[in-house]
N, C-alpha and C positions, 0 to 999 in steps of 0.2 A: 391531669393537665394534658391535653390532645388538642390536636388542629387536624382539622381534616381537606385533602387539597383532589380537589375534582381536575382529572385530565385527559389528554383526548384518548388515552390508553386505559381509563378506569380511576376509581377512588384510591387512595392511601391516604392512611390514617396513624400518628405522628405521636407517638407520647412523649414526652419532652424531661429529660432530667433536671428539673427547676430547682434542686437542690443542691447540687453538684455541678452545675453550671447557668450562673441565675441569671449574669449578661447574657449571655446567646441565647439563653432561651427570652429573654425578653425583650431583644432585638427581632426572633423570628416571632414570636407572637404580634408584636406592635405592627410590623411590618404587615403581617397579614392580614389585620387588624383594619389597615389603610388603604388595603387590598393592592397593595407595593405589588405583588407578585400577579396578578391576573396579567393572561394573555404572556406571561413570562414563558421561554423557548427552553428548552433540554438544548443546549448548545454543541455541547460537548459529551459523547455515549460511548465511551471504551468497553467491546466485550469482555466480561470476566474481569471486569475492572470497577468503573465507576459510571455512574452518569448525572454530569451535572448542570444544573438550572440556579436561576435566581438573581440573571443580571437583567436585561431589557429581553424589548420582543423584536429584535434585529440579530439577537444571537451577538453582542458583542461580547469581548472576552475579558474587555477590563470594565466592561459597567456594571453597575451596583455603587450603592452609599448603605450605610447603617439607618435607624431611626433618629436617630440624633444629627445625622447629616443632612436628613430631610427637613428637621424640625429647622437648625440652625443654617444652614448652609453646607459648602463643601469644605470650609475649614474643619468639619467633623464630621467627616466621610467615613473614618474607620475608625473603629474602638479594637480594644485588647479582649478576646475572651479568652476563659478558664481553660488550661488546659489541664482537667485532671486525670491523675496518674492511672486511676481505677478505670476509667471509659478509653474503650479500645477499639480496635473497628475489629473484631472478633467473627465478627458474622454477619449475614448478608441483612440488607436493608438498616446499617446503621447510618444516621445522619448526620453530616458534620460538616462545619464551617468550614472553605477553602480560604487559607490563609496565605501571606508571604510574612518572609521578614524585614525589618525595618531595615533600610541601607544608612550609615555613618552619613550621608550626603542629604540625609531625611530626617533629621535628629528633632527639629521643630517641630513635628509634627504630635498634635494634642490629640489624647486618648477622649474618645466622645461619650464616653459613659463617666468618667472621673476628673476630666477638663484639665488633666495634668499632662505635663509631656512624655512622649511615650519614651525610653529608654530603649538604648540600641542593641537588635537582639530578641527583640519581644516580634513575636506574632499578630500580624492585625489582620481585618476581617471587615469585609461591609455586607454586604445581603446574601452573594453566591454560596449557596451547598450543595452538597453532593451525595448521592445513595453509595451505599457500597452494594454490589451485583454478584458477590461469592462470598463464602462462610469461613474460604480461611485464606493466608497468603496474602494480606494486605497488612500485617503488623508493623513494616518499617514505616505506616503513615502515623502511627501511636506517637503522642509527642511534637508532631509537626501541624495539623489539623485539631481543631475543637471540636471534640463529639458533642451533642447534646440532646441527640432524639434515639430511638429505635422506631422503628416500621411493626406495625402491630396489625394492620390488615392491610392488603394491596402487595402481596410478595407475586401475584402473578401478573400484578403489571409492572412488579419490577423483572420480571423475566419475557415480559413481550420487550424492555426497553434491553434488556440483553443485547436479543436476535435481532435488532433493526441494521436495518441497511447502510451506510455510511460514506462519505466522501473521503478525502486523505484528511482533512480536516477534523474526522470524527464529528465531522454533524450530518445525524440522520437527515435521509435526502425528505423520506416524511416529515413535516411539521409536526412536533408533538409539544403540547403545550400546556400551562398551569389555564387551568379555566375560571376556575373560582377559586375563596380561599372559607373554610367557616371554622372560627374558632370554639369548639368546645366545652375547655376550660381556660377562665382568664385570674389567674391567683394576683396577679401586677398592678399596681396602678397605671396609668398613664401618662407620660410626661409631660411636661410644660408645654403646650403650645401642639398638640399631637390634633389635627384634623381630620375626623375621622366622618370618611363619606357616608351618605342615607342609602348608597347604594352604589352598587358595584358599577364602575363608568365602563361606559363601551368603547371597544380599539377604532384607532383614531383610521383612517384611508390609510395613509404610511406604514401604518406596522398590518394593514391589511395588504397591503401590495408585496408586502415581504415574504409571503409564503412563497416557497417553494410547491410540495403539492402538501393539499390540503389533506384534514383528516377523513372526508369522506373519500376521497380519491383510492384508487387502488392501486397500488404501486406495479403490481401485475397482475392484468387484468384476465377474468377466468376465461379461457379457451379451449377450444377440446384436445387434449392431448396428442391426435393425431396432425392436428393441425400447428400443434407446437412444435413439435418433432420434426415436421417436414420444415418448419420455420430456420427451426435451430441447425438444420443437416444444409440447407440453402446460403444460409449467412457463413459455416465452417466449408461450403464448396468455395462461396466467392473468395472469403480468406483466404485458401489454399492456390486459388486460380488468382489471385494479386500476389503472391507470392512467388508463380512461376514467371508471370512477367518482370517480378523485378529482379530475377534473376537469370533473365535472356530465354527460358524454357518454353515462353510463350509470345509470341509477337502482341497482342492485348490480351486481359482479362476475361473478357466479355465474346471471346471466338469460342465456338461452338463446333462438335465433328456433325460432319456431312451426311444429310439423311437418309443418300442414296449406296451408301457403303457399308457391303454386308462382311463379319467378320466369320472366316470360317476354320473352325478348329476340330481336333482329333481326324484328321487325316492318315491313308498308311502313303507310307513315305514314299511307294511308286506311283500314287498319283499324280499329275504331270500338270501343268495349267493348259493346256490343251483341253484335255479332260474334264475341270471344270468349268472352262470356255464354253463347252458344247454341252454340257449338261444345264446350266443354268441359260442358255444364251432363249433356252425356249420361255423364258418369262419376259425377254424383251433386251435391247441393246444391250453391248455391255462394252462399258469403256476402256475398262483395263480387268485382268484377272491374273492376278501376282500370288504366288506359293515362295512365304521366304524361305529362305536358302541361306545354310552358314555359310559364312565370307569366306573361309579356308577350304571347308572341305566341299564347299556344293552339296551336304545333304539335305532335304527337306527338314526345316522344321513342324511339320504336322500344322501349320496351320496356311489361311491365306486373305487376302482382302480382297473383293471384288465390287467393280463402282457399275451403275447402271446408268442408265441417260436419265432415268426419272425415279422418283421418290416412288410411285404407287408400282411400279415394278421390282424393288428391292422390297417391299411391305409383302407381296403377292410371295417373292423367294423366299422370304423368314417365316410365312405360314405353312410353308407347303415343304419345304426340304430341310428342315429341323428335324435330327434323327432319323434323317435318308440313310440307305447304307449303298455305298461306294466303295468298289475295292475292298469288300469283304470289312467292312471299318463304318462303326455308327456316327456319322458327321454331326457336331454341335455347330447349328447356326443363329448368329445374333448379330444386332445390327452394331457397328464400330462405333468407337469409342475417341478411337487415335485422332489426333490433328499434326501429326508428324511431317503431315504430307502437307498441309497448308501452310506452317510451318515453314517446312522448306520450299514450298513455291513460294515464300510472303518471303523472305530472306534471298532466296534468285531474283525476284523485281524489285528485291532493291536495290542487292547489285550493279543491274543492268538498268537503274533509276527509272522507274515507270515517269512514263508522259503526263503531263496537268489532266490529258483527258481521260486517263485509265485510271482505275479504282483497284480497288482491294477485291480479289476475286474475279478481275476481268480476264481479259489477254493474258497477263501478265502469270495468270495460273491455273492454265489451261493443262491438262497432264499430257506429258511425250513419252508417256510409254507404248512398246509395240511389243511383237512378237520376234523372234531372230527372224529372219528372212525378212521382214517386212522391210517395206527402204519409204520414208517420207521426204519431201522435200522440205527443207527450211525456210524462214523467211531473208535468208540469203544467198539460195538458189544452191546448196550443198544438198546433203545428207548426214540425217541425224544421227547420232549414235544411239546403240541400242544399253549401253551404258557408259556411265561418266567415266571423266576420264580425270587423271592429279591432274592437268594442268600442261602436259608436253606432248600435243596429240599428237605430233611425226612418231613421238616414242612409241605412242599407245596401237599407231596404226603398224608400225612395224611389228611389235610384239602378237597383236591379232593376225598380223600375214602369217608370221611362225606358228602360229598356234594352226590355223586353217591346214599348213603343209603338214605339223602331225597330224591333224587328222585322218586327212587323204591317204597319208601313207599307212595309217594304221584301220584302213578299210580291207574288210573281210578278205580273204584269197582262197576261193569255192565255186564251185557251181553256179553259173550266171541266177538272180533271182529273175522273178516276172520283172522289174521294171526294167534290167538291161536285155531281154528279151522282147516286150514286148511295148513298148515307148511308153511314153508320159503322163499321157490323158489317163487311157483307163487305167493303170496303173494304179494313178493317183487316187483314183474314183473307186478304185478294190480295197485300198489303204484307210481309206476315210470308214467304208464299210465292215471290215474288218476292226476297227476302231471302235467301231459301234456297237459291233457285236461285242467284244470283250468287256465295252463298259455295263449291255445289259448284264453279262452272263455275270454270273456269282455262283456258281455251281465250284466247290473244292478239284474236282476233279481237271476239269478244262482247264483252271490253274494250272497244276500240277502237269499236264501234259505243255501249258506254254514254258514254264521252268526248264524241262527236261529238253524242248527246242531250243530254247535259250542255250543252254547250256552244251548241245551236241555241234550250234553254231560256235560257240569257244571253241571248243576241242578244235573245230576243223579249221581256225583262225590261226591256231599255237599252232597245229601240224606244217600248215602253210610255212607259217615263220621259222620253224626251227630247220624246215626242209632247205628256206633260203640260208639258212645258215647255214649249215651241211655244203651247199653250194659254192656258196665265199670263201669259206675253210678250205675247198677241194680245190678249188680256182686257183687260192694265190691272195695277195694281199689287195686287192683291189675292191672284194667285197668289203675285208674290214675298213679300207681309209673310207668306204660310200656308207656303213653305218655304225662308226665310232661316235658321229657326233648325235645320232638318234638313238643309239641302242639303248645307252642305259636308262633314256627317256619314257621310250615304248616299255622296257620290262619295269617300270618303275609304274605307267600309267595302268600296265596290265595286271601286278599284283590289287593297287587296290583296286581296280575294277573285280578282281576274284572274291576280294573280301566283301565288299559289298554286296557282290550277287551270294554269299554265303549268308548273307546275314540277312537277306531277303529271303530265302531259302529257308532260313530260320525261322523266321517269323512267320512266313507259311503255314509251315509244319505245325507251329503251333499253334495257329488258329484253324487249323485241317484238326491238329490232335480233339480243342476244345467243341469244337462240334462234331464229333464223334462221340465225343462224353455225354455233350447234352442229347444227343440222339438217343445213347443209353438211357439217357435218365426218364426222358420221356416216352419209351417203350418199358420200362419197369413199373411208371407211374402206370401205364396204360393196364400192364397187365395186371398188376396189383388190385386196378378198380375193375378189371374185369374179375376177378376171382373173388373180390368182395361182392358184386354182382351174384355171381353163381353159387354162392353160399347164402346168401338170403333166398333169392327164388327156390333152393333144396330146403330151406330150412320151411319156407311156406308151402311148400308138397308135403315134405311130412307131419304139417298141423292138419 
């Protein structure tokens, strides 16, 4: 005794325990019989669990009647089946009635296969059952549900219904549905009044309109994997980039870094923005060129950003000076990333509440960066600062004036150079050239003799100053009250300026060391291939 039930997932085919449980089996027979179950929905798909069918094609969860419901009406919606002891859900593809129990408040209610009333306590059951989807771990449903089938073919569309896809609801978001039903073996008579169709009826518009996606549809459609990949990496950027907005990190989602902004890293720490000023400036304007700098110490951090008037002149700098070497140091250039900076020009205009007629990137974030020296006027007839200030510019202009007087005071005490010799212009115009030369030159050595200049202008700085000291000491107390309040300033500034130039020194030396090495290496290679050379041509004279 089998029934065999056609679905959009494939065949399964139903042998039915008609001994051992002879109502339910002749409730699901009749029923399918009547074709009760075509166009019927998988409503309910738990992985590793169950999936069940057998109420309408709307997917409801309490539809379904018995055959005897259909016959009579819905006073005999449910009947009581067998639950016997022997039939278990032991293993995967067993089939059995979904039951409840009768509620004390439900007592009236007549068993439809025996027209008696059903007693409180008992399990009832109208058309819905359920597969079981695993072999073991479902024993606490023994007892509670009516077995009355095992699955005998169709175990691998019970494992496509597995792996489907699902809503919180547990119903697959595909349509998967009973399409036909054809009875096999029919051992049963037929009941009283049982109508049974010439032919399977077709789904009416209504329960056509109720798919979700159909069974030909594909729930994800084939694409080339590269094109998935860049799909899936686009959809987790814009996620990540709504996330920074809703957390203040971004002023919108949807801003983008600037395409004329090239980012430039592995720098050696005495390159200066000057220096990159004049070496990129010959691919075309350049709006700013900033080398960040720790807030504490003013050392370079080896990297820098530099902005251009146009996009095809920062294209032209990222072709062409990408592993330049600069200051003995192989430069990585790429174009930026950062929006930091729009960022904070988008957070300045709003501060200062942009006008109706200014926009996002107008006026309002235009960059005020310069160079020291440089002085621009404002649009309220001052002058800019060359950096921000907290918030108490009398403070900040005072603290600048002190800072200017140490400087002054802590200029060299030596031999006039050229420029206090001989004025400004050409000076300036020997300075610039000199400049030049150093950024061509990369030769270890000319280094190494600028080091040793550097270094014999110290000495002659400290000579100076300890002389004035020797001075003051000799004089009387008048030196010390004129430099008690700088002294310990200058030898404070002067140590670490020592350590720094040692540690430049350092770094020197080792890249002087490592190209010494490699020089080695490539005279040993050299000579090695000569001497393989000279051994083959002897060994061909004396053939």
């Amino acid at each position: 005794m089998s029934v065999l039930l056609e679905t959009s997932l494939g065949d399964i085919v139903i042998d039915l325990y008609t001994k051992r449980a002879p109502r339910a089996c002749l409730n699901f027979i009749k029923l399918c019989k009547i074709k009760y179950y075509n166009f019927s929905l998988f409503h309910i798909v738990q992985k590793n669990f169950t999936a069940q069918c057998g109420g309408d094609a709307f997917g409801n969860p309490d539809a379904g009647e018995s055959v005897w419901g259909v016959i009579n009406g819905p006073a005999q919606r449910y009947f009581a089946p067998e639950i016997h002891p022997k039939l278990k859900h032991a293993k995967r593809g067993t089939v059995s009635f979904a039951t409840a129990l009768l509620s004390p408040s439900s007592s009236s209610i007549v068993d439809a296969s025996t027209s008696e009333p059903v007693k409180e306590g008992l399990p009832l059951a109208g058309s819905q059952f359920f597969f079981t989807l695993v072999d073991d771990g479902l024993d606490y449903l023994d007892g509670k549900h009516a077995v009355f089938g095992q699955v005998v073919e169709g175990l691998d569309v019970l494992e496509s219904l597995n792996f489907q896809h699902v809503d919180d609801a547990n119903r697959p978001f595909r349509d998967i549905r009973i399409k036909h039903t054809i009875i096999l073996d029919d051992p049963f008579p037929d009941p009283p009044g049982l109508a049974v169709p010439s032919r399977s009826p077709s789904p009416t518009p209504a329960m056509l309109k109720s798919s979700r996606i159909g069974e030909d549809e594909e729930l994800f459609p084939d694409v080339d994997p590269e094109t998935a990949e860049r799909e899936s990496k686009e959809r987790e950027a814009a996620a990540r980039a709504l996330t920074l907005e809703m957390i203040g990190d971004l002023p919108f989602a949807e801003i983008r870094p600037p395409e004329n902004v090239l980012f430039v890293c592995k720098l050696n720490p005495v390159t200066r923005d000057e220096d990159l000023d004049l070496i990129f400036s010959r691919f075309g304007k350049i709006l700013s060129c900033e080398i960040i700098r720790d807030k504490k110490t003013g050392d370079s951090l080896s990297y820098a950003f530099i902005e251009f008037s146009k996009k095809e002149e920062a294209e032209e700098a990222y072709f062409k000076m990408d592993n330049v070497l600069i200051d003995d140091r192989r430069i990585h250039v790429d174009f930026s990333q950062s929006v930091s900076k729009l960022h904070h020009d988008f957070l300045s205009g709003k501060r200062r509440k942009l006008g109706a007629d200014e926009e996002f990137g107008g006026k309002g974030l235009q960059k005020r960066k310069q160079y020291r020296g440089e002085a621009s006027k404002d649009e309220h007839g001052g002058f800019d600062l060359v950096f921000d200030h907290g918030g108490d510019l009398d403070r900040e202009k005072k603290r600048a004036k002190r800072g200017g007087d140490d400087e002054n005071r802590r200029l060299p005490v030596g031999p006039p150079t050229d420029e206090r010799e001989g004025g400004g212009g050409g000076s300036s115009r020997g300075r610039d050239e000199e400049r030049r030369g150093a950024i061509r030159t990369s030769h270890p050595s000319a280094r190494h003799e600028d080091s040793v200049s550097e270094r014999k202008g110290r000495d002659r700085r400290d000579e100076a100053e300890q002389r004035l000291r020797r001075e003051d000491r000799d004089g009387g107390g008048t030196g010390r009250e004129r430099e008690s309040t700088h002294g310990r300033d200058r030898d404070r500034h002067r140590d670490v300026d020592r350590d720094k130039e040692r540690d430049r020194d350092r770094e020197r030396e080792l890249d002087r060391q490592r190209d010494r090495n490699r020089e080695r290496e490539r005279d040993r290679d050299r000579d090695t291939t000569r001497d393989a050379r000279r051994g083959g041509d002897h060994q061909e004279r004396r053939r």
